[in-house]
C-alpha positions in Angstrom: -117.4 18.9 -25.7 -116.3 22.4 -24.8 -112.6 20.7 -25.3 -113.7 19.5 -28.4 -114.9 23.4 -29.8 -111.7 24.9 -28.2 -109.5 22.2 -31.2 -112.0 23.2 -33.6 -111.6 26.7 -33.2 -107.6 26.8 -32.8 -107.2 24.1 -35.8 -106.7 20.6 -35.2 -103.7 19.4 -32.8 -101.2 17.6 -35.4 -98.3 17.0 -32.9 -97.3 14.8 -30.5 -97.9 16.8 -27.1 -94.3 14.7 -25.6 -92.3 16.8 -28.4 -94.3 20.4 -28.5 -93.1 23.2 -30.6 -93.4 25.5 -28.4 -91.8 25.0 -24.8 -90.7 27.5 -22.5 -86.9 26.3 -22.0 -85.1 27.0 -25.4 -83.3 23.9 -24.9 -85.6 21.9 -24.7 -88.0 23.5 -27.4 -84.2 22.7 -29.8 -84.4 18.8 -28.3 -87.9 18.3 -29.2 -87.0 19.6 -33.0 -83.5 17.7 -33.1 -86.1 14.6 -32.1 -88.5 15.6 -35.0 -86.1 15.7 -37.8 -84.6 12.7 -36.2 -88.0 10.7 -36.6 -88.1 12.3 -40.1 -84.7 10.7 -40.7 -86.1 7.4 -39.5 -88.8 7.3 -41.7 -86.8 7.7 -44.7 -84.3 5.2 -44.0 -87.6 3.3 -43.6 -89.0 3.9 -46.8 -85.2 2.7 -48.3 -85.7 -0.7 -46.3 -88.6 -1.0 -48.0 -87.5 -0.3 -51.1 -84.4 -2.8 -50.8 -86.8 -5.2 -49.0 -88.7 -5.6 -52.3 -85.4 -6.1 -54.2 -84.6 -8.5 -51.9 -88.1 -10.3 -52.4 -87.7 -10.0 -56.6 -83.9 -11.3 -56.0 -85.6 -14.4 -53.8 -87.9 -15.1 -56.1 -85.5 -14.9 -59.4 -83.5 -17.3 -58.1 -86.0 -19.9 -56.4 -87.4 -19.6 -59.8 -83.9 -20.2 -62.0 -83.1 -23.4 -59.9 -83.3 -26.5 -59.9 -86.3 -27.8 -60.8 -86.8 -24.4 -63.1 -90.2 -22.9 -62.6 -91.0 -25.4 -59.3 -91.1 -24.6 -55.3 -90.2 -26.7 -52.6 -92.0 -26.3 -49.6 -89.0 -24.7 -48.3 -88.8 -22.3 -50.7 -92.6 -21.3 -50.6 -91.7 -20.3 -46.7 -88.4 -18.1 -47.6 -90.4 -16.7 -50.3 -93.5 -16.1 -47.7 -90.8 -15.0 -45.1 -89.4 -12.4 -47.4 -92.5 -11.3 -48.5 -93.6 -10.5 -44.7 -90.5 -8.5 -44.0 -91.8 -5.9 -46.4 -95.5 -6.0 -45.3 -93.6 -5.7 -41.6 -91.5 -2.4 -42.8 -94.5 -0.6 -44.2 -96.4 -1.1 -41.3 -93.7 0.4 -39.6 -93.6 3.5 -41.9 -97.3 4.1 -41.4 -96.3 3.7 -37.6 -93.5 6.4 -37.9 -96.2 8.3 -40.5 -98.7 8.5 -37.8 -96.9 9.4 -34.8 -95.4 12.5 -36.8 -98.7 13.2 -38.4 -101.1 13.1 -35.8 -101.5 13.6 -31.9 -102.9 10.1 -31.6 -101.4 7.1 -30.8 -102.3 4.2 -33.1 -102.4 1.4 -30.9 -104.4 -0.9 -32.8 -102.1 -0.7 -35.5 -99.0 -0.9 -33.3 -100.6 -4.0 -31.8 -101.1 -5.3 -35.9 -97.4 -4.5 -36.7 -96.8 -6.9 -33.8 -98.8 -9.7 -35.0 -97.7 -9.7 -38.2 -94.2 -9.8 -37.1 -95.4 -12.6 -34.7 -97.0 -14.4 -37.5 -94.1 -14.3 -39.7 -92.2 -16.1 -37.0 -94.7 -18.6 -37.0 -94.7 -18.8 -40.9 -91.0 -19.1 -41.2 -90.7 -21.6 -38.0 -88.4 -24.8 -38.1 -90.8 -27.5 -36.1 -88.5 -29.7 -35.8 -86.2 -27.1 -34.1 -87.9 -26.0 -31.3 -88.9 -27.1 -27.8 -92.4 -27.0 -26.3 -91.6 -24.2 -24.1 -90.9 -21.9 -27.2 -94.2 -23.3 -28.9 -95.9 -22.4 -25.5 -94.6 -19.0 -25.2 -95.2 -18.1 -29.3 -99.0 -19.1 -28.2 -98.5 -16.9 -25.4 -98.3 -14.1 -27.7 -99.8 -14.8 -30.1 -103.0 -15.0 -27.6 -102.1 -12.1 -25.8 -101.9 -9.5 -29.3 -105.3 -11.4 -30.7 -107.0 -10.0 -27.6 -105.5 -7.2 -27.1 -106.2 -6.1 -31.1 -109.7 -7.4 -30.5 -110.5 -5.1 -27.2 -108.3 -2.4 -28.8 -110.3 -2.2 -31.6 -114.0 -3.1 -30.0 -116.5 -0.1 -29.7 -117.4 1.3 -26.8 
């Protein structure tokens, strides 16, 4: 609680303690903001993914639409259309991820954990059955499993 009153007092703590402002060795105190802008660079190029992920995702669509039979989907084209459509939802999450970890002095695990299992459900959206072995199945479940619980203790009260 005292901790608590000290933030309150001194503002709240916005950055990440590994990459402080202030450090003693001047070096390192340049590092940590060459790292900063760094992230700052990644989450624009981010945001440009995005961006060309959704033109990607219009372009998909246009031409799924244009061929053959006009205005119909094959199953196939329903899962390159899903696929497409979870790269994007995959690069935001992403951003928000970057967002965060320059925004705040907390760690968002759960949503780290939900980046993962979208990008793990994608794979499973997207996946060829008749393509791959038992051991791949098995080890998809494996992680699949293993993200579901962790999200679900991540995120239970205490």
């Amino acid at each position: 609680m005292e901790q608590q009153d000290q933030d309150a007092r001194h503002g709240p703590k916005l950055l990440h303690d590994e990459l402080p402002k202030e450090h003693e060795d001047p070096l390192i105190r340049r590092l940590h903001l060459v790292i900063r802008q760094a992230i700052k660079l990644l989450a624009v190029l981010m945001v440009l993914v995005i961006i060309w992920g959704v033109l990607d995702v219009i372009y998909v669509l246009y031409t799924k639409f244009v061929s053959p039979p006009v205005l119909l989907f094959e199953v196939s084209d329903i899962f390159v259309i899903f696929g497409a459509f979870m790269v994007v939802l995959i690069a935001v999450e992403i951003f928000v991820n970057i967002r965060l970890y320059l925004g705040t002095n907390i760690l968002p695990i759960r949503l780290v954990v939900a980046t993962a299992l979208m990008a793990i459900a994608r794979k499973v959206i997207i996946l060829d059955i008749d393509t791959v072995t038992a051991m791949e199945m098995l080890a998809i479940a494996a992680v699949v499993l293993a993200l579901g619980v962790t999200h679900w203790l991540v995120g239970k009260p205490d």
